[in-house]
MITITI-834417 format. One record per residue (C-alpha): residue in one letter; x negated, y, z negated; residue number from 1. Coordinates in steps of 0.1 Angstrom, whole numbers. Layout:
N
NODE  aa     c1     c2     c3    i
NODE   a      X      Y      Z  NUM
...
END
This chain:
204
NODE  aa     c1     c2     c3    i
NODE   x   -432   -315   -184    1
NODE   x   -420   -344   -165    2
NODE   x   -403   -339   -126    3
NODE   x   -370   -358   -140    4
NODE   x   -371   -329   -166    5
NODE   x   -374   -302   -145    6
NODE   x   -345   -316   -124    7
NODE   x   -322   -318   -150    8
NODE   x   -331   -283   -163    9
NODE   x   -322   -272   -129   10
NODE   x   -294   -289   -117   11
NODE   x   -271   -272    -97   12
NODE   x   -232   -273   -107   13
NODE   x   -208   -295    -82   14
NODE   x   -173   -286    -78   15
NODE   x   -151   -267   -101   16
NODE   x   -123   -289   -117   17
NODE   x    -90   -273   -121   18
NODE   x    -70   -301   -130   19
NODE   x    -78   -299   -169   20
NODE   x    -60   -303   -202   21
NODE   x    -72   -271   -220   22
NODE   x    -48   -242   -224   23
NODE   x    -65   -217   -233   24
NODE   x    -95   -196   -222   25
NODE   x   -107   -222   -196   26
NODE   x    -70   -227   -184   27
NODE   x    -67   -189   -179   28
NODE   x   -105   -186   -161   29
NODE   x    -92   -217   -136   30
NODE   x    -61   -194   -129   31
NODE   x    -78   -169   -118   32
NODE   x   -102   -189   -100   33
NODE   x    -74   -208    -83   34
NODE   x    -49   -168    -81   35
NODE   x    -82   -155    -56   36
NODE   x    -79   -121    -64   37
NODE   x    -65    -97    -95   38
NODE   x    -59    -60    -98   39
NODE   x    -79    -45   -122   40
NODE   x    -62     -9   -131   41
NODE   x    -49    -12    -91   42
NODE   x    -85    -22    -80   43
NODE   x    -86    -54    -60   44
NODE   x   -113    -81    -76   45
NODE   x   -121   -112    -58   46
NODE   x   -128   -140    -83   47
NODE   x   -157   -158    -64   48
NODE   x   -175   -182    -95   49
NODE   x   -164   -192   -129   50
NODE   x   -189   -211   -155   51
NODE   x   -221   -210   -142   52
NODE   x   -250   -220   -162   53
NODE   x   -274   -185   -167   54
NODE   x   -302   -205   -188   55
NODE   x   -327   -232   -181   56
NODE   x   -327   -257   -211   57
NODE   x   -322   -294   -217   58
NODE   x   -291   -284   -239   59
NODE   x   -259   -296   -225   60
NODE   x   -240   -267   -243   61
NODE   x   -259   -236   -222   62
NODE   x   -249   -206   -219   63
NODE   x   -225   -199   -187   64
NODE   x   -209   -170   -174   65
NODE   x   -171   -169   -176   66
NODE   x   -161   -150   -145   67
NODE   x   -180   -131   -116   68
NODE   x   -163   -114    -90   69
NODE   x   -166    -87    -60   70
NODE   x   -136    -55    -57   71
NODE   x   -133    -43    -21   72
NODE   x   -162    -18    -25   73
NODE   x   -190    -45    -32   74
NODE   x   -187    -36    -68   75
NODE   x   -197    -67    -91   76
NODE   x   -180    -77   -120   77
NODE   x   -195   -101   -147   78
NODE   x   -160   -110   -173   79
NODE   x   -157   -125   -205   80
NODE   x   -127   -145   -210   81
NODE   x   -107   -149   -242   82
NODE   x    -72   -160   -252   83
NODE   x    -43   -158   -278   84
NODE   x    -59   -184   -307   85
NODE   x    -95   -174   -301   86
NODE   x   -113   -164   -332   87
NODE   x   -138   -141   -317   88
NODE   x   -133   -103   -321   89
NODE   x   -137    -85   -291   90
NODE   x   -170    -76   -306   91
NODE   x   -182   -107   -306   92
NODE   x   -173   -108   -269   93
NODE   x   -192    -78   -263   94
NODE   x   -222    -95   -280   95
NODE   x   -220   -123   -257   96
NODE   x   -211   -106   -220   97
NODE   x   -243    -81   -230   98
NODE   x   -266   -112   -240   99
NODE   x   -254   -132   -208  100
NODE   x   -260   -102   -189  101
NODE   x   -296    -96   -200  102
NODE   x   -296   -135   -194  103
NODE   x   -296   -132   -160  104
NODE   x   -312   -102   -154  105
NODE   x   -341   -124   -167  106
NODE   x   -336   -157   -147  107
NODE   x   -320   -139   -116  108
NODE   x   -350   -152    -93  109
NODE   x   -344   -188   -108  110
NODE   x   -306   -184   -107  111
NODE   x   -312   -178    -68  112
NODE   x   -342   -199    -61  113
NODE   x   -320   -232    -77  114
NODE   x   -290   -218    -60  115
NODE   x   -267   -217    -91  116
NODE   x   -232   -218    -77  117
NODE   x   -205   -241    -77  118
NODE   x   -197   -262    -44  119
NODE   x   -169   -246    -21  120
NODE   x   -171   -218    -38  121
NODE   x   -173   -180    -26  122
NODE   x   -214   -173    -26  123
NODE   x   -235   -139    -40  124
NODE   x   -269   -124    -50  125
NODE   x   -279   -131    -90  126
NODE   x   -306   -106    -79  127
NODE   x   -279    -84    -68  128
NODE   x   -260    -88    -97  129
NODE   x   -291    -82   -122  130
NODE   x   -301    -51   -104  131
NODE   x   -268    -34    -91  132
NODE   x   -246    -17   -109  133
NODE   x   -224    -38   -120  134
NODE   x   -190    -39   -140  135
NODE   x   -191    -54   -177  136
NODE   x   -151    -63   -185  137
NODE   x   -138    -83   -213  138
NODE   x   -106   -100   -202  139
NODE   x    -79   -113   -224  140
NODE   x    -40   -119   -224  141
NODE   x    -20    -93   -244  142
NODE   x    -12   -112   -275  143
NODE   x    -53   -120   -284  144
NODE   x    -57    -79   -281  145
NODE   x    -27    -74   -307  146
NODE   x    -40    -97   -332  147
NODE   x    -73    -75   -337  148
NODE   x    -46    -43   -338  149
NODE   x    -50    -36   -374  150
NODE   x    -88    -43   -376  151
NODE   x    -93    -24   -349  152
NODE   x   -122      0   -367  153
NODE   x   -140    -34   -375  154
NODE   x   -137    -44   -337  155
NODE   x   -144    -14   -316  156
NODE   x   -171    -19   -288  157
NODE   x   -211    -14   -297  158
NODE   x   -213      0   -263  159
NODE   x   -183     11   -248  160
NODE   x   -201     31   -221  161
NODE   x   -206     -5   -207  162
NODE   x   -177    -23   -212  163
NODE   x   -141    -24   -203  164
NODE   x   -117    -38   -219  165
NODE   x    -83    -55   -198  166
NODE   x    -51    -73   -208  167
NODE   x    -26    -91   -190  168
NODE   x     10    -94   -205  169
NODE   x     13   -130   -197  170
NODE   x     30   -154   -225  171
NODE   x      4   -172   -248  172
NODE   x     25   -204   -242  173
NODE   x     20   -201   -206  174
NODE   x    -10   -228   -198  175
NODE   x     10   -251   -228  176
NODE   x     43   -251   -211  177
NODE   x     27   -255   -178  178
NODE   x      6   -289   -188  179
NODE   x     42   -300   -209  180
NODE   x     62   -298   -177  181
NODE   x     35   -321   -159  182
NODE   x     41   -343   -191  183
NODE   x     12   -334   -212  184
NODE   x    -16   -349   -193  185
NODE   x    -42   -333   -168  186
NODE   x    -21   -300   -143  187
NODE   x    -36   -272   -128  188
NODE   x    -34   -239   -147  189
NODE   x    -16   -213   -125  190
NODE   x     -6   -174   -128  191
NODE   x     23   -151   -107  192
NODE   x     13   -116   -127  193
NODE   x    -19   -105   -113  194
NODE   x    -19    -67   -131  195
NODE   x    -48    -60   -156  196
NODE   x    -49    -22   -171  197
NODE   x    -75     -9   -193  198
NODE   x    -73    -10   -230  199
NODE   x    -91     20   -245  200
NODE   x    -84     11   -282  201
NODE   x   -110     -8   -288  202
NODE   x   -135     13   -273  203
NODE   x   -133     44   -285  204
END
């Protein structure tokens, strides 16, 4: 394998963009990015990374984390993100928060070694993260959890024992009216509510 090869495979990220077009998922993880910290059932999280690469591979499309972030205890939390419009079941987002998990519990040295973390941005341990303890949440605004209401007993969590569920009640329009007052081009996704509770529906 050539050195030019390797160094692609394990570039480090640069700075995270939050002046983007999407309003969706990635507007909601740059909102909560940009927010700094969210209650989760009244416990404070810190939001300290979002999209980081967890594989090495010459794909541009890799696999990347959504969210990581620290409460006020030390407890981890690795979060998958989805939003009003996203096809996924919350199964399927089980499927991929466990997969990215075992992810980096197998490339934790690398992750560290290549210092895989965004410039500017709040630093951790991947090798803490693989071996601690750490929280597996599914995140998602209050209108993507209702449309999987009546399927519900087709959704439910594989492994609920590991992961949480949270909604926000934010409106899905939010992110859209937000980039239509700054006239439809590039804005900065932002959010006031910062309350998550538990959704045990889809879990047991």
């Amino acid at each position: 394998m050539s050195t030019d090869k390797q160094n692609k495979k394990l570039s480090t990220p640069g700075y995270v963009s939050t002046n983007i077009k999407d309003t969706n998922e990635r507007a909601l993880q740059r909102a909560l990015l940009k927010q700094g910290t969210s209650l989760l059932d009244g416990k404070e999280v810190k939001w300290l990374d979002i999209e980081l690469p967890i594989e090495f591979t010459d794909n541009s499309r890799r696999k990347c984390v959504d969210l990581i972030g620290k409460d006020n205890d030390g407890q981890l939390y690795l979060c998958e993100l989805k939003f009003s419009g996203n096809s996924d079941t919350p199964r399927d987002a089980e499927s991929q928060l466990l997969e990215y998990f075992e992810l980096i519990k197998n490339n934790a040295q690398k992750l560290e070694d290549n210092n895989i973390h965004h410039k500017k941005q709040e630093s951790f341990s991947w090798m803490e993260l693989a071996l601690s303890s750490i929280k597996l949440c599914i995140m998602a605004d209050a209108t993507y959890w209702c449309k999987w209401e009546n399927k519900v007993e087709k959704v439910k969590l594989q492994h609920p024992d590991e992961v949480k569920c949270f909604a926000i009640d934010i409106d899905s329009d939010i992110f859209a009216n937000q980039r239509a007052v700054n006239g439809g081009e590039l804005y900065t996704p932002s959010l006031v509510e910062n309350h998550w509770h538990s959704l045990y529906t889809y879990s047991y």
